[in-house]
Backbone atoms as SQL, in Angstrom:
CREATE TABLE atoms (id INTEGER PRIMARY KEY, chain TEXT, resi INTEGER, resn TEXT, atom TEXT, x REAL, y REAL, z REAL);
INSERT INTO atoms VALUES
  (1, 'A', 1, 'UNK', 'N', -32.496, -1.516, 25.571),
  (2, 'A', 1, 'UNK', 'CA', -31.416, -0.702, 25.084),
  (3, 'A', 1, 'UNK', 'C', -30.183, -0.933, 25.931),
  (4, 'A', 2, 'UNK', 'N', -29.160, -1.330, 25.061),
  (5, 'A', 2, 'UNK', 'CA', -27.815, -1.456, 25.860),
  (6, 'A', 2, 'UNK', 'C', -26.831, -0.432, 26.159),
  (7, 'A', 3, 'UNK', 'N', -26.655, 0.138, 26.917),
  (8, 'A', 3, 'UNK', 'CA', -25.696, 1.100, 27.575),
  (9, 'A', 3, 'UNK', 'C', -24.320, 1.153, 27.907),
  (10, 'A', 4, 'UNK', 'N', -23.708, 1.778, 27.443),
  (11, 'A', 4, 'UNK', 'CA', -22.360, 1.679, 27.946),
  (12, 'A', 4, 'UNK', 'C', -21.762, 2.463, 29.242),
  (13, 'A', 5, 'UNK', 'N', -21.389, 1.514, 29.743),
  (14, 'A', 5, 'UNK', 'CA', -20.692, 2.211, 31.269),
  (15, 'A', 5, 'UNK', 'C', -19.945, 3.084, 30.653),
  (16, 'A', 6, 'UNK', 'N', -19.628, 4.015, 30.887),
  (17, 'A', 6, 'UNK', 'CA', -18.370, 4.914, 30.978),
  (18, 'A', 6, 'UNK', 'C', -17.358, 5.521, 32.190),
  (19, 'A', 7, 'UNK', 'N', -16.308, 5.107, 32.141),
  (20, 'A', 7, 'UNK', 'CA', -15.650, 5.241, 33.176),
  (21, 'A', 7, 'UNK', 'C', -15.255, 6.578, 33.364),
  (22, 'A', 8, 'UNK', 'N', -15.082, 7.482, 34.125),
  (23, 'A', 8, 'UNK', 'CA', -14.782, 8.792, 34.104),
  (24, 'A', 8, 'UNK', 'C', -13.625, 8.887, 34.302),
  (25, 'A', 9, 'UNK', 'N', -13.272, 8.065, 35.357),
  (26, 'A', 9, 'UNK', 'CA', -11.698, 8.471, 36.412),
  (27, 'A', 9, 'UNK', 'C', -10.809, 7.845, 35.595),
  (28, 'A', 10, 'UNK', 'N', -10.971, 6.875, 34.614),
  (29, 'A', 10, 'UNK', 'CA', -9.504, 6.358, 34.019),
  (30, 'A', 10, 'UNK', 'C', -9.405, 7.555, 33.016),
  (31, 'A', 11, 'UNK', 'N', -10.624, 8.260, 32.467),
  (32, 'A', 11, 'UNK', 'CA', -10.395, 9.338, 31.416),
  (33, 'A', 11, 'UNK', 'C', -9.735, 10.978, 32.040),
  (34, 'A', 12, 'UNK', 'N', -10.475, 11.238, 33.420),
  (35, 'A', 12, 'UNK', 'CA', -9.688, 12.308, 33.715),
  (36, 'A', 12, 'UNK', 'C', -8.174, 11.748, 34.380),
  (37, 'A', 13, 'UNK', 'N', -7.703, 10.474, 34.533),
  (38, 'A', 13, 'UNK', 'CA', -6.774, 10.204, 34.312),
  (39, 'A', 13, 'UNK', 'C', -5.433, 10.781, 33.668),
  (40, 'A', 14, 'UNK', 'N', -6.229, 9.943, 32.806),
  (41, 'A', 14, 'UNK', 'CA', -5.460, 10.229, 31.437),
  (42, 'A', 14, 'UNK', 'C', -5.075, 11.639, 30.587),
  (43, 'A', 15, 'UNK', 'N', -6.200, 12.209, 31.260),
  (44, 'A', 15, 'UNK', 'CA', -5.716, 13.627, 30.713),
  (45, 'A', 15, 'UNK', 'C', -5.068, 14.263, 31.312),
  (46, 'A', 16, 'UNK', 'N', -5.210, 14.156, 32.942),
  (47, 'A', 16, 'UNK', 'CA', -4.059, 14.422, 33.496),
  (48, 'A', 16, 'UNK', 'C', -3.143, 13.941, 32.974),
  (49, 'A', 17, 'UNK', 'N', -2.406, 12.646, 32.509),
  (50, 'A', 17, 'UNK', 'CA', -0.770, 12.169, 32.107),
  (51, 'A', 17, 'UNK', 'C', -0.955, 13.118, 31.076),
  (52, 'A', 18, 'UNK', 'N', -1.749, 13.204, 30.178),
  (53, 'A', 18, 'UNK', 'CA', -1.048, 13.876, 28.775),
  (54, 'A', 18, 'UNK', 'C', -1.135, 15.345, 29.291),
  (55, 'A', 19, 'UNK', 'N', -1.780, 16.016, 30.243),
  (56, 'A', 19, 'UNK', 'CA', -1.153, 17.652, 30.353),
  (57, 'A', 19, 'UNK', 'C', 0.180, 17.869, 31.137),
  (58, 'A', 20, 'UNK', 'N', 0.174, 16.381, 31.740),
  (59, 'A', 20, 'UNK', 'CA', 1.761, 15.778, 32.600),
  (60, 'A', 20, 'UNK', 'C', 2.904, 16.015, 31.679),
  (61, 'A', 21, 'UNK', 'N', 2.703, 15.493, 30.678),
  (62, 'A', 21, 'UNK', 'CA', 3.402, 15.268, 29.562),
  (63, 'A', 21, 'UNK', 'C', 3.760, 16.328, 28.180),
  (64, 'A', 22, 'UNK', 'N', 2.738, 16.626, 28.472),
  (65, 'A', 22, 'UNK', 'CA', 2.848, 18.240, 27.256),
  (66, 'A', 22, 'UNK', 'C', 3.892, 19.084, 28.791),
  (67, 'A', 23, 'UNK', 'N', 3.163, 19.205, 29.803),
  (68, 'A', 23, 'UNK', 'CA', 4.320, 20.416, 30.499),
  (69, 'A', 23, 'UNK', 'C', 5.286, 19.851, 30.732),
  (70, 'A', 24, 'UNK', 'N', 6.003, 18.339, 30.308),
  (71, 'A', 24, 'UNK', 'CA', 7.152, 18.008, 30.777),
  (72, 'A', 24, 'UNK', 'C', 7.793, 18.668, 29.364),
  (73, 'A', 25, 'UNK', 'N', 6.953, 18.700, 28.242),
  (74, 'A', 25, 'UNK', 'CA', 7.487, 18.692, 27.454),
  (75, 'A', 25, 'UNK', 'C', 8.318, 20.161, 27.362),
  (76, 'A', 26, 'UNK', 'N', 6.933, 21.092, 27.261),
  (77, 'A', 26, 'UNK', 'CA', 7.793, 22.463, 27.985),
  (78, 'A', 26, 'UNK', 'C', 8.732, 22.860, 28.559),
  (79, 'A', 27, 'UNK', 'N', 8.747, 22.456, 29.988),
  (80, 'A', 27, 'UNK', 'CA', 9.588, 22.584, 30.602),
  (81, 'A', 27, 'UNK', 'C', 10.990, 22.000, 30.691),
  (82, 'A', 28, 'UNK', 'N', 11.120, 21.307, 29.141),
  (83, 'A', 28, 'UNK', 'CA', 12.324, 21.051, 28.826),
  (84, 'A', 28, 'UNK', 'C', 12.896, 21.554, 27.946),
  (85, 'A', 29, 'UNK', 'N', 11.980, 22.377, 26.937),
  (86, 'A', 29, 'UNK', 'CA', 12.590, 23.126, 26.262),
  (87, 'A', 29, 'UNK', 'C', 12.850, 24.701, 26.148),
  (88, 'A', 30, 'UNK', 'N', 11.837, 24.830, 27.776),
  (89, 'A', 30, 'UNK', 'CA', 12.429, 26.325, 28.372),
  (90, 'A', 30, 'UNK', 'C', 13.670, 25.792, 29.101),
  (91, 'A', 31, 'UNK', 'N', 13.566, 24.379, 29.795),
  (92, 'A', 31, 'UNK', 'CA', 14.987, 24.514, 30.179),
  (93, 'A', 31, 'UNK', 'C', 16.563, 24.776, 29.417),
  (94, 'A', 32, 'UNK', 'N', 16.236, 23.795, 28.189),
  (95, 'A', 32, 'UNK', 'CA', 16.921, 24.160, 27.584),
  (96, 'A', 32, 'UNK', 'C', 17.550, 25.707, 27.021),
  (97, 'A', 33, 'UNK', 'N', 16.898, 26.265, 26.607),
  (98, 'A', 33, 'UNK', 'CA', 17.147, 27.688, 26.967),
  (99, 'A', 33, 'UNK', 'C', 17.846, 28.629, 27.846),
  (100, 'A', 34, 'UNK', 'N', 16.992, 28.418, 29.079),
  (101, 'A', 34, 'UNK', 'CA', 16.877, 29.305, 30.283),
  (102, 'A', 34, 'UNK', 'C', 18.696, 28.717, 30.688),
  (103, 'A', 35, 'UNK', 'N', 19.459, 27.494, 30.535),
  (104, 'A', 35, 'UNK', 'CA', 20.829, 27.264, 30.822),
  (105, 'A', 35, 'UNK', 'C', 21.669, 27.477, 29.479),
  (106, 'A', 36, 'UNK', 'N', 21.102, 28.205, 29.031),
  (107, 'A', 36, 'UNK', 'CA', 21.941, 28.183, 27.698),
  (108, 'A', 36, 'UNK', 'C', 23.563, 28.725, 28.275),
  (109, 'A', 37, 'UNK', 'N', 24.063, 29.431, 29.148),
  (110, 'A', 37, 'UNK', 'CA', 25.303, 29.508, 29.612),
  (111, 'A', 37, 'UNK', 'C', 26.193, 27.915, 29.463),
  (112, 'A', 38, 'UNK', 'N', 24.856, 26.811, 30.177),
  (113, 'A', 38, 'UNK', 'CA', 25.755, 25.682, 29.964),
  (114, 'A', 38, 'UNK', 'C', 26.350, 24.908, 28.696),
  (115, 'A', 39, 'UNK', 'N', 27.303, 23.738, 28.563),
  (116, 'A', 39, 'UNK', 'CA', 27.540, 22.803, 27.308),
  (117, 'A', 39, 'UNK', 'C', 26.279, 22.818, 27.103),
  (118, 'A', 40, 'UNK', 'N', 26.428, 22.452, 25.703),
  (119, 'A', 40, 'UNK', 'CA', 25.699, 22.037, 24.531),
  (120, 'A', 40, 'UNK', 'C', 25.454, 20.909, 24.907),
  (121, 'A', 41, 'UNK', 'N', 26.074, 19.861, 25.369),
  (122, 'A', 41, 'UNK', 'CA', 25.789, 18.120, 25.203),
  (123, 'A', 41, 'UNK', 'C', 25.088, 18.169, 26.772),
  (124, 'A', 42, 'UNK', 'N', 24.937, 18.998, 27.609),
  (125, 'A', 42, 'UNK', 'CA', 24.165, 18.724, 28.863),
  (126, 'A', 42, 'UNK', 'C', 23.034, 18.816, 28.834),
  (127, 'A', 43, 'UNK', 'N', 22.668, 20.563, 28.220),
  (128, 'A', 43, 'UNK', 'CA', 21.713, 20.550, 27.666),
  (129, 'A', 43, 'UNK', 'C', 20.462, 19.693, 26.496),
  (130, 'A', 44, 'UNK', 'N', 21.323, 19.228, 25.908),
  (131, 'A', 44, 'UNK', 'CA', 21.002, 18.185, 24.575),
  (132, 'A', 44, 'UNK', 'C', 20.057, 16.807, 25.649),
  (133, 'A', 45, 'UNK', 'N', 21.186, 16.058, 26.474),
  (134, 'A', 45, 'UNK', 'CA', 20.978, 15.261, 27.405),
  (135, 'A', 45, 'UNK', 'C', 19.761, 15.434, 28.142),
  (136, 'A', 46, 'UNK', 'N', 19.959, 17.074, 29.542),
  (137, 'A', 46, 'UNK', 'CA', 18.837, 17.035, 29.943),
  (138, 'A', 46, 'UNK', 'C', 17.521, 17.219, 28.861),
  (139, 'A', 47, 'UNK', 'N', 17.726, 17.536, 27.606),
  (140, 'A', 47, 'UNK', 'CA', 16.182, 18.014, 27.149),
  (141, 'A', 47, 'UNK', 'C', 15.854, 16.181, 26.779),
  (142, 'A', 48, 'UNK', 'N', 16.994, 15.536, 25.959),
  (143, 'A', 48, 'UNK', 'CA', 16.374, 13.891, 25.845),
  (144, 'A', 48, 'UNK', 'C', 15.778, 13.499, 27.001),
  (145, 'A', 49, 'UNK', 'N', 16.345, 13.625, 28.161),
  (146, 'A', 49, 'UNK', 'CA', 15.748, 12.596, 29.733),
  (147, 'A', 49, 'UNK', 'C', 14.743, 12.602, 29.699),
  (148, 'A', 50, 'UNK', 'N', 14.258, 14.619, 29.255),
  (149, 'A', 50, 'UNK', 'CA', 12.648, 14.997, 30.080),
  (150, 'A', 50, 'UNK', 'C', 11.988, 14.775, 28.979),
  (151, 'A', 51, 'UNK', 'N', 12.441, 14.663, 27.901),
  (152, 'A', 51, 'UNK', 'CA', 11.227, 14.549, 26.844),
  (153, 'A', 51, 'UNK', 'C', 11.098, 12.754, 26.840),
  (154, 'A', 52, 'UNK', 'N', 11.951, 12.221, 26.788),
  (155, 'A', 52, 'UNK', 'CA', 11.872, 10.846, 27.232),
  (156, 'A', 52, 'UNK', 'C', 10.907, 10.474, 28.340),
  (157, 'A', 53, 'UNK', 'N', 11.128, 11.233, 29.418),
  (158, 'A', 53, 'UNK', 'CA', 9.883, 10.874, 30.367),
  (159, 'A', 53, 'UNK', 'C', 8.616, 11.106, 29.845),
  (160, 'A', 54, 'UNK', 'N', 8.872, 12.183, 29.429),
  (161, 'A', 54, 'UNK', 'CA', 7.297, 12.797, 28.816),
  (162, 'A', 54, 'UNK', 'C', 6.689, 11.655, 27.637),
  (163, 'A', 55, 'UNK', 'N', 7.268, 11.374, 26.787),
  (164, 'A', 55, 'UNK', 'CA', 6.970, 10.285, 26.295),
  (165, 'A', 55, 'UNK', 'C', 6.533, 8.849, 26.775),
  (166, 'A', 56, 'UNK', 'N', 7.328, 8.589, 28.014),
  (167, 'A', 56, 'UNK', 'CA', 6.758, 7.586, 29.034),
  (168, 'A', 56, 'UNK', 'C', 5.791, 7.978, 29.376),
  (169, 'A', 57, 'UNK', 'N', 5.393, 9.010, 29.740),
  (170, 'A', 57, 'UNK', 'CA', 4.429, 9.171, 30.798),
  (171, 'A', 57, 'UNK', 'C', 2.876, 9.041, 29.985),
  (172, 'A', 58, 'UNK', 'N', 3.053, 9.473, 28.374),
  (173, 'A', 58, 'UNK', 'CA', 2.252, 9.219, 27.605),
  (174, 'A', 58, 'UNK', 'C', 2.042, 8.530, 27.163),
  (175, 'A', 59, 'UNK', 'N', 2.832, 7.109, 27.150),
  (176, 'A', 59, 'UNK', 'CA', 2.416, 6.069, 26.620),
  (177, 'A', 59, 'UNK', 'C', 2.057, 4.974, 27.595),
  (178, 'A', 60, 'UNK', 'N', 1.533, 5.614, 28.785),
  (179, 'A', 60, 'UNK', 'CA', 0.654, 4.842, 30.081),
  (180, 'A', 60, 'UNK', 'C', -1.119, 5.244, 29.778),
  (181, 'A', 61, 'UNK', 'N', -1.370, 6.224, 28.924),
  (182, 'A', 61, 'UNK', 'CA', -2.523, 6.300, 28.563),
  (183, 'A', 61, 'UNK', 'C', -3.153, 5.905, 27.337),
  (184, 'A', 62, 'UNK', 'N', -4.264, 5.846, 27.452),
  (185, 'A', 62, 'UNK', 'CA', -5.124, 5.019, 26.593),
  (186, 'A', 62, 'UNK', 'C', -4.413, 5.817, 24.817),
  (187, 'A', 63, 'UNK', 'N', -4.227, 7.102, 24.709),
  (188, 'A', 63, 'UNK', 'CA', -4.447, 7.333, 23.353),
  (189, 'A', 63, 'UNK', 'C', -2.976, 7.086, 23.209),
  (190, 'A', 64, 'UNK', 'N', -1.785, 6.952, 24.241),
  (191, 'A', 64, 'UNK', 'CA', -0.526, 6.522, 23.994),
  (192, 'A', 64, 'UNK', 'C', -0.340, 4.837, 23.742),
  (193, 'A', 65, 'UNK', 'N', -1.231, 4.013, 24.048),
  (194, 'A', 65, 'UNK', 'CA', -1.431, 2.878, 23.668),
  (195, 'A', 65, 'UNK', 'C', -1.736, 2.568, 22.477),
  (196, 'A', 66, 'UNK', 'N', -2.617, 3.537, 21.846),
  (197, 'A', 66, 'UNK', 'CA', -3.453, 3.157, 20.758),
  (198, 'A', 66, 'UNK', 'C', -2.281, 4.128, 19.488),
  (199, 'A', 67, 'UNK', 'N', -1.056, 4.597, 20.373),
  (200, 'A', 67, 'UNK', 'CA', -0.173, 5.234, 19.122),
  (201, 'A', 67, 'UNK', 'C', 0.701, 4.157, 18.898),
  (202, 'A', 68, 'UNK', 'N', 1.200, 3.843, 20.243),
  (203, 'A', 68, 'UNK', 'CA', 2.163, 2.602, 20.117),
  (204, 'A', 68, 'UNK', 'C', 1.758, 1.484, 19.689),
  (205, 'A', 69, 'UNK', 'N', 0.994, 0.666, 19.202),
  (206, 'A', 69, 'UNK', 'CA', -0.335, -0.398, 18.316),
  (207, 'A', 69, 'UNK', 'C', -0.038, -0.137, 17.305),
  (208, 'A', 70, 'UNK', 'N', -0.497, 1.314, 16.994),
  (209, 'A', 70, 'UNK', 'CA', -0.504, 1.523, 15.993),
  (210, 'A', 70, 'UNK', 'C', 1.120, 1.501, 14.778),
  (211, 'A', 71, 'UNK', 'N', 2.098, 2.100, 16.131),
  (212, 'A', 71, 'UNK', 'CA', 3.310, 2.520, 15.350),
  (213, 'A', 71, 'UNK', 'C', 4.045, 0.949, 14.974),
  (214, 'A', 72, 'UNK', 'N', 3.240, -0.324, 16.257),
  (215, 'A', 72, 'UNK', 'CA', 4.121, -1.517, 16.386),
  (216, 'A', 72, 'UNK', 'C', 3.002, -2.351, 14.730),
  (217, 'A', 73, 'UNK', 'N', 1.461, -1.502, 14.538),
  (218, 'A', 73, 'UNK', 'CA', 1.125, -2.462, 12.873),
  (219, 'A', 73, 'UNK', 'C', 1.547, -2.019, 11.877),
  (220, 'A', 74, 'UNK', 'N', 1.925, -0.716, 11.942),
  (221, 'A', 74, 'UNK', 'CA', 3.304, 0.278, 10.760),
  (222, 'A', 74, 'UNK', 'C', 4.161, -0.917, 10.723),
  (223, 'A', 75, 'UNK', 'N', 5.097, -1.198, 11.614),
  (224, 'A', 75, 'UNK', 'CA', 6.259, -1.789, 11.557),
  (225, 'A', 75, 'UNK', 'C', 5.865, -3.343, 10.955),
  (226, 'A', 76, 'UNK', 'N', 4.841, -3.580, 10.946),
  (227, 'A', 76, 'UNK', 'CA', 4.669, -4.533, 10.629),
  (228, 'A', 76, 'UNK', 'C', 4.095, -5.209, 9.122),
  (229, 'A', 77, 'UNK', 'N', 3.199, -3.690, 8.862),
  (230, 'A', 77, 'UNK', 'CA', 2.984, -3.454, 7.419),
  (231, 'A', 77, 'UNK', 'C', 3.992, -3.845, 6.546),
  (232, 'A', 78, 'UNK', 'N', 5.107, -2.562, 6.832),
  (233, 'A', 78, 'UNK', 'CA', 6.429, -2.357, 6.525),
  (234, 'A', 78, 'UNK', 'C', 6.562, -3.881, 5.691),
  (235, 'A', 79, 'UNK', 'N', 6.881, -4.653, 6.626),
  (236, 'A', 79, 'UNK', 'CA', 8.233, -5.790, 7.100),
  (237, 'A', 79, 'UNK', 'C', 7.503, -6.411, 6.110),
  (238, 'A', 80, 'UNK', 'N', 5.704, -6.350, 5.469),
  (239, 'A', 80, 'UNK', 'CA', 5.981, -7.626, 4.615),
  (240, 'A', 80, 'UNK', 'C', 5.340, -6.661, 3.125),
  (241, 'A', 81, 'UNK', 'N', 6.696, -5.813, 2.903),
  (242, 'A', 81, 'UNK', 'CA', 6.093, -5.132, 1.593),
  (243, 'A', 81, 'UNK', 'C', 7.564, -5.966, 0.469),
  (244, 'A', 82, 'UNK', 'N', 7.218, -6.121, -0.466),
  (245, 'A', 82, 'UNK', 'CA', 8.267, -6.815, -1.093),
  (246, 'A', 82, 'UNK', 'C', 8.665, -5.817, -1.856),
  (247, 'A', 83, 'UNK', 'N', 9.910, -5.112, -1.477),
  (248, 'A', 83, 'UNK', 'CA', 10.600, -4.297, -2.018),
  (249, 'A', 83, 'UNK', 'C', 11.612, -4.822, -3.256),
  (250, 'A', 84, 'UNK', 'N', 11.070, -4.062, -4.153),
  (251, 'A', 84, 'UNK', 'CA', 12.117, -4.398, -5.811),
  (252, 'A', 84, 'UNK', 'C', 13.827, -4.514, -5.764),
  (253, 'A', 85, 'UNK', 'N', 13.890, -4.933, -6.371),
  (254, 'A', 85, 'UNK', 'CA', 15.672, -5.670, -6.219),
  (255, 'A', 85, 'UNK', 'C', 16.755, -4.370, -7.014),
  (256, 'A', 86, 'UNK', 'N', 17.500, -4.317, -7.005),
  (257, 'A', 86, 'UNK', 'CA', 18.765, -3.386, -7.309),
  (258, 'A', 86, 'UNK', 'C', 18.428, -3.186, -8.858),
  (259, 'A', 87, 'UNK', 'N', 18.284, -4.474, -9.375),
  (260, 'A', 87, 'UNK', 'CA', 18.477, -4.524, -11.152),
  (261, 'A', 87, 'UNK', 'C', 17.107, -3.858, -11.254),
  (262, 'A', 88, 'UNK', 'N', 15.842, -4.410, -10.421),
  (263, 'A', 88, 'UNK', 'CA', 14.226, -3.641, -11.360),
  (264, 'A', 88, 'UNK', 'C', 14.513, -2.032, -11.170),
  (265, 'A', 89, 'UNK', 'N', 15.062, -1.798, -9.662),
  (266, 'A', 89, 'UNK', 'CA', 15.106, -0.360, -9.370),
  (267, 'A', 89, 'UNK', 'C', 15.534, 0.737, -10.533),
  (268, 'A', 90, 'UNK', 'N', 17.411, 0.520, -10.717),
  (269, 'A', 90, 'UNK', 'CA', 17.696, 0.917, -12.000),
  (270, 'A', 90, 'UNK', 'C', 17.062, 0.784, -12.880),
  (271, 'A', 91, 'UNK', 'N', 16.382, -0.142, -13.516),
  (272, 'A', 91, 'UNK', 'CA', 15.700, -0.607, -14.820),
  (273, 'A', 91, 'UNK', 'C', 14.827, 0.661, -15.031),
  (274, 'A', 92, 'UNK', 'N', 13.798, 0.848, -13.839),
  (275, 'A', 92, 'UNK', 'CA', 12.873, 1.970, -13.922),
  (276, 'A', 92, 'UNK', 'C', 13.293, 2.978, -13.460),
  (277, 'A', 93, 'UNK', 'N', 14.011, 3.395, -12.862),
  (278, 'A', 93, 'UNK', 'CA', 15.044, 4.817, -13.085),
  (279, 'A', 93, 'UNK', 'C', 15.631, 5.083, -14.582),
  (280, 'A', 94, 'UNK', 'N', 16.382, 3.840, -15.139),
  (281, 'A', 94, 'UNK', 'CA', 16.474, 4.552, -16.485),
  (282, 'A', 94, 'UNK', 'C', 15.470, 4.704, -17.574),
  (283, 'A', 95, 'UNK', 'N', 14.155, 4.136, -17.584),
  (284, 'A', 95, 'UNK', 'CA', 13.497, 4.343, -18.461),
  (285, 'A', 95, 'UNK', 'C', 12.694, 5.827, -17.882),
  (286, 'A', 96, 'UNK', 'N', 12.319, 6.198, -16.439),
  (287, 'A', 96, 'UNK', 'CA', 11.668, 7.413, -16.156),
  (288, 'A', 96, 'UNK', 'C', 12.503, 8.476, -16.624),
  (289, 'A', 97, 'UNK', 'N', 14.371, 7.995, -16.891),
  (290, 'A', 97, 'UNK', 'CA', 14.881, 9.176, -17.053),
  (291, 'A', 97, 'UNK', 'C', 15.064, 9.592, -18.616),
  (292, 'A', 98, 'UNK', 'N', 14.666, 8.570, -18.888),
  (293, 'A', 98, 'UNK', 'CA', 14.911, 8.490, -20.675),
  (294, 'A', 98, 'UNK', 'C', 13.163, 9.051, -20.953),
  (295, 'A', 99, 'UNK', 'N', 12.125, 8.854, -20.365),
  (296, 'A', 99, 'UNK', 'CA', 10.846, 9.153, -20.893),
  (297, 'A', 99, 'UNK', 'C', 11.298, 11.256, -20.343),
  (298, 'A', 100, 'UNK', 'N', 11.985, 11.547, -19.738),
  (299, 'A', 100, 'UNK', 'CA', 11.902, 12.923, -19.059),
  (300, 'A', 100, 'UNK', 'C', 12.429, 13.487, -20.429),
  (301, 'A', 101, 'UNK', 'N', 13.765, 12.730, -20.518),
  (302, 'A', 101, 'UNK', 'CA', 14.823, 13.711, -21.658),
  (303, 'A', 101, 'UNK', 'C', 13.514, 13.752, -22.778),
  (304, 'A', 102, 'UNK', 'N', 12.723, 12.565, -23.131),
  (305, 'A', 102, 'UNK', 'CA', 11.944, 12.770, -24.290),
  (306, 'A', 102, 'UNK', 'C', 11.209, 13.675, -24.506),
  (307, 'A', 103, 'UNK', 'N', 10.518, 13.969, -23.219),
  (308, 'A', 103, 'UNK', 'CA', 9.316, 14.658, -23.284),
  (309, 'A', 103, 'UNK', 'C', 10.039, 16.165, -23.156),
  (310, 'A', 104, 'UNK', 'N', 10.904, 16.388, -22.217),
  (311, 'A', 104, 'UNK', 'CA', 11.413, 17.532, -22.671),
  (312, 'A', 104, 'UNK', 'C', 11.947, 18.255, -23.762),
  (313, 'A', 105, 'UNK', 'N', 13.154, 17.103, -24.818),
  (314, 'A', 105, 'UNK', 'CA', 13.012, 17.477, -26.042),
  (315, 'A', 105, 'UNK', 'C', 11.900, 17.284, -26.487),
  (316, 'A', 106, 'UNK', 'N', 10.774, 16.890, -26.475),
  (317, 'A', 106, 'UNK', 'CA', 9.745, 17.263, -27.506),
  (318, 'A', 106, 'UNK', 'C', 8.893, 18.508, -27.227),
  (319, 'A', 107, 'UNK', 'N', 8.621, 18.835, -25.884),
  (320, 'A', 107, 'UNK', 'CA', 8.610, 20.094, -25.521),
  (321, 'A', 107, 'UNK', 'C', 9.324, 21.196, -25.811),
  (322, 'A', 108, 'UNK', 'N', 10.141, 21.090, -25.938),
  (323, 'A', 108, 'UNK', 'CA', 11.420, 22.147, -26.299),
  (324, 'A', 108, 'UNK', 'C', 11.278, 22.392, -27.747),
  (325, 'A', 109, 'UNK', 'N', 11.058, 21.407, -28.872),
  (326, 'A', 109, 'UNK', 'CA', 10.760, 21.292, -30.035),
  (327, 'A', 109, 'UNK', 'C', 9.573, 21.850, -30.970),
  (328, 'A', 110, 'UNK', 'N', 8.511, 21.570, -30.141),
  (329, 'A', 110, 'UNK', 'CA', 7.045, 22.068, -30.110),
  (330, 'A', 110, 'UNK', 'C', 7.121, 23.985, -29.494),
  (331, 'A', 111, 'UNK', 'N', 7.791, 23.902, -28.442),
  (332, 'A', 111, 'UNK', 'CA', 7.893, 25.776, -28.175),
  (333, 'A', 111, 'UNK', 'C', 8.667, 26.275, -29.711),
  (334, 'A', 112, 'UNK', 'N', 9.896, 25.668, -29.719),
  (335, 'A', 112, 'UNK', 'CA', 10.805, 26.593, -30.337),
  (336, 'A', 112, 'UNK', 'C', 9.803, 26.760, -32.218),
  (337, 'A', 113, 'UNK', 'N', 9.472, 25.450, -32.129),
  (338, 'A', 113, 'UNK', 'CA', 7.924, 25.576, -33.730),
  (339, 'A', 113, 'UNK', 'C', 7.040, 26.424, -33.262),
  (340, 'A', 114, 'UNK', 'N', 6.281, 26.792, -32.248),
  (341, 'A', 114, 'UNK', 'CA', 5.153, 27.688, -32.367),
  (342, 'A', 114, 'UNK', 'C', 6.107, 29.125, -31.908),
  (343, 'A', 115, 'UNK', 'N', 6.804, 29.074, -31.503),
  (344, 'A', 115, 'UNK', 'CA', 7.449, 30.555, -31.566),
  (345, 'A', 115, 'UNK', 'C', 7.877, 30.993, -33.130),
  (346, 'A', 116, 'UNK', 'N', 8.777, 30.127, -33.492),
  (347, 'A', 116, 'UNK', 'CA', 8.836, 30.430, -35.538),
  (348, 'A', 116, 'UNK', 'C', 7.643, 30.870, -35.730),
  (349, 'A', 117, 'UNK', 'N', 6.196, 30.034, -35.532),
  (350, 'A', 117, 'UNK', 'CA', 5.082, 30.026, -36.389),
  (351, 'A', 117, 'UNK', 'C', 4.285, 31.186, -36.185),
  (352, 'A', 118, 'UNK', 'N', 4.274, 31.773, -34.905),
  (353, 'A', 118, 'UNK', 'CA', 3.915, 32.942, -34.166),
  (354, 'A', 118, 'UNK', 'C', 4.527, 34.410, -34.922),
  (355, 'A', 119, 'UNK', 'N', 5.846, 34.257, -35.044),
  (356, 'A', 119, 'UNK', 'CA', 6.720, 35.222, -35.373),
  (357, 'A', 119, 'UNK', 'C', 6.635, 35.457, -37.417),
  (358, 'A', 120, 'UNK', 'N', 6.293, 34.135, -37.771),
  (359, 'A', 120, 'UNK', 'CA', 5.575, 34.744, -39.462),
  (360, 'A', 120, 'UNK', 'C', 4.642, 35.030, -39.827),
  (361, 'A', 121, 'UNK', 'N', 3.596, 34.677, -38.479),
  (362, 'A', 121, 'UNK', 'CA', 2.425, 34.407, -38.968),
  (363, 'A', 121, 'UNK', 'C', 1.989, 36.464, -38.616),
  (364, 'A', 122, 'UNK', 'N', 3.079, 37.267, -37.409),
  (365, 'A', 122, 'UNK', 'CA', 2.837, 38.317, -37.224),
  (366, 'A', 122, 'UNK', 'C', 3.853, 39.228, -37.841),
  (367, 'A', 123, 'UNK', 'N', 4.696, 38.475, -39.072),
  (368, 'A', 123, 'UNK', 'CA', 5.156, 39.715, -39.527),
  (369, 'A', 123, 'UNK', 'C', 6.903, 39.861, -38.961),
  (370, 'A', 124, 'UNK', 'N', 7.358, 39.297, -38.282),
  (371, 'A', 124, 'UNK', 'CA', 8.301, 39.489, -37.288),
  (372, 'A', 124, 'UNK', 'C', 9.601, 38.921, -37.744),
  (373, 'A', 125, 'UNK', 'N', 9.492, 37.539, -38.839),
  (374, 'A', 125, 'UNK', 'CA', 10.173, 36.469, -39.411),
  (375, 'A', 125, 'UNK', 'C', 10.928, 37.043, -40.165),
  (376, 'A', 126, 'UNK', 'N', 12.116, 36.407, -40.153),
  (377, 'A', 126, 'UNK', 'CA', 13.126, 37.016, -41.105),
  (378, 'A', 126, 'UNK', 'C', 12.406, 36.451, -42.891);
C-alpha cells in the first residue's frame, strides 16, 4: 500500500498567510472607516495598498496558486473563443427582436379572444 507523505508545516503555513490575509483584509476596511475625518482619495489609496498586500500575501499559498492557474486558464479559454462579427450579432438581435414583438402580439391577441369568449360565454357581452 502506497502512502502519501503529508506535509504539515507547509499547510499550517499556509493558513497562517490566508488568516494573514483575511485580517489584512479587515484591518483595512476598519481603517478605512475609523479615518473617515480624512480625504476620500487617502483613504481609497490606503485601503488599495493593504488589500493589495493582502492579496499578495495570498497568492504565496498553495490555494492562491491554484486561483491564479486557474484565473491565468480563464484567460486563456477566453482568448480562443471565436466571437461573432458586428453583421451576425445584429442579424440575431433583429430576428430575437422581431420573434418577441410576435409572440407578444400573439399573446396579446389570444388574451384579448378568451376574455371576449369568457365574457359571452357568462352573460356579460354586449
Amino acid at each position: 500500500m502506497a502512502e502519501k507523505a503529508v506535509s504539515t508545516g507547509s499547510s499550517i503555513l499556509d493558513t497562517l498567510k490566508v488568516v494573514v490575509a483575511a485580517a489584512l483584509v479587515i484591518v483595512a476596511v476598519l481603517g478605512f472607516y475609523y479615518f473617515s475625518d480624512q480625504m476620500l482619495v487617502i483613504r481609497v489609496l490606503g485601503l488599495l495598498v493593504v488589500v493589495g498586500a493582502a492579496i499578495g500575501v495570498f497568492l504565496t499559498t498553495t490555494h492562491g496558486r491554484r486561483v491564479w492557474r486557474f484565473v491565468a486558464d480563464s484567460r486563456t479559454e477566453v482568448r480562443k473563443i471565436v466571437w461573432p462579427t458586428r453583421a451576425e450579432t445584429m442579424q440575431v438581435t433583429l430576428v430575437v427582436i422581431a420573434m418577441v414583438i410576435v409572440v407578444g402580439v400573439s399573446l396579446w391577441l389570444l388574451d384579448t379572444f378568451l376574455g371576449w369568449a369568457v365574457k359571452h360565454l357568462m352573460g356579460y357581452g354586449g
